[in-house]
C-alpha positions as CSV (number, residue, x, y, z in Angstrom):
1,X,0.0,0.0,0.0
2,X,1.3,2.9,-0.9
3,X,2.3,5.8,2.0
4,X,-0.2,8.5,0.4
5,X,-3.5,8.3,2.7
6,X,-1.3,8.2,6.0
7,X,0.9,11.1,4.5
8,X,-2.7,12.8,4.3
9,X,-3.7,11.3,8.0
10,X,-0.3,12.4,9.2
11,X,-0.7,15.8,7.9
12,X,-4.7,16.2,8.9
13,X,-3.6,15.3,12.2
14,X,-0.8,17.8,12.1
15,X,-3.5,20.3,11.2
16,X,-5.6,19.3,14.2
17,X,-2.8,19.4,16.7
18,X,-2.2,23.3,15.2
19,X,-5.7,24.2,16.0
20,X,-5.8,22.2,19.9
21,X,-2.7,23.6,20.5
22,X,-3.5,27.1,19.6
23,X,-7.2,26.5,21.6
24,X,-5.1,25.8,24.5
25,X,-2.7,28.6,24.2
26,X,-5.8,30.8,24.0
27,X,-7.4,29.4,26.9
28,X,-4.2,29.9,29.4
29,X,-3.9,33.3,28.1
30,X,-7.4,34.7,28.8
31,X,-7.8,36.8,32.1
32,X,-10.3,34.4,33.5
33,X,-9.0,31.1,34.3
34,X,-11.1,28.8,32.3
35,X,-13.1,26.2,33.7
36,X,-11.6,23.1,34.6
37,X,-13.8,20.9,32.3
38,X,-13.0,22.8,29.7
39,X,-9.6,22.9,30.2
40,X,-9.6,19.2,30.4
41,X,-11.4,19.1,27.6
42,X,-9.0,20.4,25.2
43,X,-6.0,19.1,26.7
44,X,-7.5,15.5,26.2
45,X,-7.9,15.9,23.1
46,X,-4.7,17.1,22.0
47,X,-3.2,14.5,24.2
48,X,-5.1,11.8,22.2
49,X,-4.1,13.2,19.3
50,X,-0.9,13.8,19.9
51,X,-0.2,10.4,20.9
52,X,-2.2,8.5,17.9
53,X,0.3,10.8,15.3
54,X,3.4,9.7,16.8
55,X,2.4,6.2,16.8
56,X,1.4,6.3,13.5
57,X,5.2,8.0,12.4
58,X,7.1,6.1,14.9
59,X,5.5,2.2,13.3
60,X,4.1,3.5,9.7
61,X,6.2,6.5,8.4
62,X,9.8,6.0,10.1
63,X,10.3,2.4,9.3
64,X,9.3,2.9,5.4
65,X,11.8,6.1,5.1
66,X,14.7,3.9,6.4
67,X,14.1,1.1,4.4
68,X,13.5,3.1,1.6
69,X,17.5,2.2,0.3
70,X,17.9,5.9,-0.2
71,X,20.8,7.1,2.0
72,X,20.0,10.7,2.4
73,X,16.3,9.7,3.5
74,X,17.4,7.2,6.0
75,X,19.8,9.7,7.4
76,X,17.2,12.5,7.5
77,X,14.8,9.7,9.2
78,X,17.1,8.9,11.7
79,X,18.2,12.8,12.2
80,X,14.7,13.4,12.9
81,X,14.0,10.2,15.5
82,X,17.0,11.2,17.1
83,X,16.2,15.0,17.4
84,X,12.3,14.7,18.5
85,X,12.6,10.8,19.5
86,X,11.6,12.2,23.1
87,X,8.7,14.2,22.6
88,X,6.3,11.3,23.2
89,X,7.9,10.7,26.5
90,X,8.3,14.9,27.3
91,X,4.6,15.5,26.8
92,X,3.6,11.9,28.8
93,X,5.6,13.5,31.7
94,X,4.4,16.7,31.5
95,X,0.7,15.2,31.0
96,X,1.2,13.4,34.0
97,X,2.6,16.5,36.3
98,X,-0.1,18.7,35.6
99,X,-2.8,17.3,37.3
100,X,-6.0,19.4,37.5
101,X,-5.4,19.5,41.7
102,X,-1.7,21.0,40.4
103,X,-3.0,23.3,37.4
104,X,-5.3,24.8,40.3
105,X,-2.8,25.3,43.0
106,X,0.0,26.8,40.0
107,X,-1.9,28.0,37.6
108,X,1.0,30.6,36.3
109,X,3.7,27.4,36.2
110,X,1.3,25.2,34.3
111,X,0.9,27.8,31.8
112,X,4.4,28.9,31.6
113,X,5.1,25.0,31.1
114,X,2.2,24.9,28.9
115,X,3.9,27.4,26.4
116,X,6.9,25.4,26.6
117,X,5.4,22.1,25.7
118,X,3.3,24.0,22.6
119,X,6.7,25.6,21.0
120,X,8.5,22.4,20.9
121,X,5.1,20.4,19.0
122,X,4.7,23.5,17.0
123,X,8.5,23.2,15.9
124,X,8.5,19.8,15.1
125,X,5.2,20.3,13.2
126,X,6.7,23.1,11.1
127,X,10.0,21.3,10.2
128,X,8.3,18.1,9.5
129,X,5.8,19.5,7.2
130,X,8.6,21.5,5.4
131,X,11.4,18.8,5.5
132,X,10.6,15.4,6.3
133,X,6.5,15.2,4.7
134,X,7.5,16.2,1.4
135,X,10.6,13.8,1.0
136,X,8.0,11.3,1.8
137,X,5.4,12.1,-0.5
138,X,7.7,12.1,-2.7
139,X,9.1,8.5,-2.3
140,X,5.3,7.4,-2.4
141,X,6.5,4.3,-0.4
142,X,5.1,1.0,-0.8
Protein backbone atom coordinates (compact mmCIF):
# COMPACT_ATOMS: atom_id res chain seq x y z
CA UNK A 1 0.00 0.00 0.00
CA UNK A 2 1.28 2.92 -0.86
CA UNK A 3 2.27 5.77 1.97
CA UNK A 4 -0.24 8.47 0.44
CA UNK A 5 -3.46 8.25 2.73
CA UNK A 6 -1.28 8.20 5.99
CA UNK A 7 0.86 11.10 4.55
CA UNK A 8 -2.74 12.83 4.25
CA UNK A 9 -3.68 11.30 7.99
CA UNK A 10 -0.26 12.36 9.22
CA UNK A 11 -0.65 15.76 7.88
CA UNK A 12 -4.66 16.18 8.93
CA UNK A 13 -3.56 15.29 12.18
CA UNK A 14 -0.83 17.77 12.08
CA UNK A 15 -3.46 20.31 11.20
CA UNK A 16 -5.61 19.32 14.24
CA UNK A 17 -2.83 19.43 16.71
CA UNK A 18 -2.24 23.29 15.22
CA UNK A 19 -5.73 24.25 16.00
CA UNK A 20 -5.84 22.23 19.87
CA UNK A 21 -2.72 23.63 20.51
CA UNK A 22 -3.47 27.06 19.56
CA UNK A 23 -7.22 26.54 21.63
CA UNK A 24 -5.09 25.84 24.53
CA UNK A 25 -2.73 28.61 24.19
CA UNK A 26 -5.78 30.77 24.02
CA UNK A 27 -7.41 29.41 26.87
CA UNK A 28 -4.20 29.94 29.40
CA UNK A 29 -3.93 33.29 28.12
CA UNK A 30 -7.43 34.72 28.81
CA UNK A 31 -7.85 36.79 32.15
CA UNK A 32 -10.28 34.41 33.46
CA UNK A 33 -9.03 31.11 34.25
CA UNK A 34 -11.11 28.84 32.29
CA UNK A 35 -13.11 26.22 33.68
CA UNK A 36 -11.60 23.06 34.56
CA UNK A 37 -13.84 20.89 32.31
CA UNK A 38 -13.04 22.85 29.67
CA UNK A 39 -9.57 22.85 30.18
CA UNK A 40 -9.61 19.16 30.45
CA UNK A 41 -11.37 19.11 27.60
CA UNK A 42 -9.03 20.36 25.21
CA UNK A 43 -6.01 19.11 26.72
CA UNK A 44 -7.48 15.47 26.19
CA UNK A 45 -7.94 15.88 23.07
CA UNK A 46 -4.66 17.12 22.02
CA UNK A 47 -3.21 14.52 24.17
CA UNK A 48 -5.08 11.80 22.18
CA UNK A 49 -4.10 13.22 19.25
CA UNK A 50 -0.90 13.76 19.91
CA UNK A 51 -0.20 10.38 20.91
CA UNK A 52 -2.21 8.54 17.90
CA UNK A 53 0.29 10.84 15.35
CA UNK A 54 3.38 9.72 16.77
CA UNK A 55 2.38 6.17 16.76
CA UNK A 56 1.38 6.29 13.45
CA UNK A 57 5.23 8.03 12.35
CA UNK A 58 7.15 6.07 14.93
CA UNK A 59 5.54 2.19 13.29
CA UNK A 60 4.12 3.54 9.67
CA UNK A 61 6.23 6.53 8.35
CA UNK A 62 9.82 6.04 10.08
CA UNK A 63 10.32 2.44 9.25
CA UNK A 64 9.32 2.86 5.43
CA UNK A 65 11.84 6.07 5.11
CA UNK A 66 14.66 3.91 6.40
CA UNK A 67 14.14 1.11 4.36
CA UNK A 68 13.53 3.11 1.57
CA UNK A 69 17.47 2.22 0.33
CA UNK A 70 17.94 5.93 -0.23
CA UNK A 71 20.76 7.07 2.00
CA UNK A 72 19.97 10.74 2.38
CA UNK A 73 16.35 9.72 3.46
CA UNK A 74 17.44 7.20 5.99
CA UNK A 75 19.82 9.71 7.40
CA UNK A 76 17.25 12.54 7.46
CA UNK A 77 14.78 9.70 9.23
CA UNK A 78 17.12 8.87 11.67
CA UNK A 79 18.19 12.83 12.16
CA UNK A 80 14.71 13.43 12.88
CA UNK A 81 14.00 10.20 15.49
CA UNK A 82 17.02 11.22 17.15
CA UNK A 83 16.22 15.02 17.40
CA UNK A 84 12.34 14.70 18.45
CA UNK A 85 12.59 10.84 19.50
CA UNK A 86 11.64 12.21 23.10
CA UNK A 87 8.72 14.16 22.58
CA UNK A 88 6.27 11.35 23.25
CA UNK A 89 7.90 10.69 26.48
CA UNK A 90 8.27 14.85 27.31
CA UNK A 91 4.62 15.51 26.79
CA UNK A 92 3.65 11.95 28.77
CA UNK A 93 5.59 13.52 31.68
CA UNK A 94 4.35 16.75 31.49
CA UNK A 95 0.73 15.20 30.97
CA UNK A 96 1.16 13.45 34.04
CA UNK A 97 2.63 16.54 36.33
CA UNK A 98 -0.12 18.74 35.64
CA UNK A 99 -2.82 17.27 37.32
CA UNK A 100 -5.99 19.41 37.50
CA UNK A 101 -5.41 19.49 41.67
CA UNK A 102 -1.71 20.97 40.38
CA UNK A 103 -3.02 23.27 37.38
CA UNK A 104 -5.31 24.79 40.35
CA UNK A 105 -2.85 25.27 42.98
CA UNK A 106 0.01 26.77 40.03
CA UNK A 107 -1.93 28.04 37.64
CA UNK A 108 0.97 30.64 36.32
CA UNK A 109 3.66 27.41 36.21
CA UNK A 110 1.27 25.25 34.33
CA UNK A 111 0.92 27.81 31.77
CA UNK A 112 4.44 28.93 31.56
CA UNK A 113 5.12 24.97 31.14
CA UNK A 114 2.24 24.87 28.88
CA UNK A 115 3.86 27.43 26.37
CA UNK A 116 6.90 25.43 26.58
CA UNK A 117 5.43 22.11 25.67
CA UNK A 118 3.30 23.99 22.60
CA UNK A 119 6.71 25.65 21.03
CA UNK A 120 8.51 22.41 20.90
CA UNK A 121 5.10 20.35 19.04
CA UNK A 122 4.72 23.47 17.00
CA UNK A 123 8.55 23.17 15.92
CA UNK A 124 8.51 19.82 15.07
CA UNK A 125 5.23 20.26 13.21
CA UNK A 126 6.75 23.10 11.07
CA UNK A 127 10.03 21.26 10.20
CA UNK A 128 8.27 18.09 9.51
CA UNK A 129 5.77 19.52 7.16
CA UNK A 130 8.57 21.48 5.38
CA UNK A 131 11.45 18.75 5.47
CA UNK A 132 10.58 15.39 6.34
CA UNK A 133 6.53 15.17 4.73
CA UNK A 134 7.54 16.18 1.44
CA UNK A 135 10.59 13.82 1.01
CA UNK A 136 8.05 11.31 1.83
CA UNK A 137 5.42 12.08 -0.45
CA UNK A 138 7.65 12.13 -2.68
CA UNK A 139 9.10 8.47 -2.33
CA UNK A 140 5.31 7.42 -2.43
CA UNK A 141 6.45 4.26 -0.40
CA UNK A 142 5.13 1.01 -0.83
Amino acid sequence: MPIGPEMRRLRAEHAALTTLSQLLLDLIRTPERPRPTELESVRGMLRDTLLRHLKCEDWILYPRLKASGNAEVVAMASEFVREMGHIAQDFAAYDAKWTAERIADDWPGFCSETEVVLDVLGLRIERENCDLYPVAEQLDLA
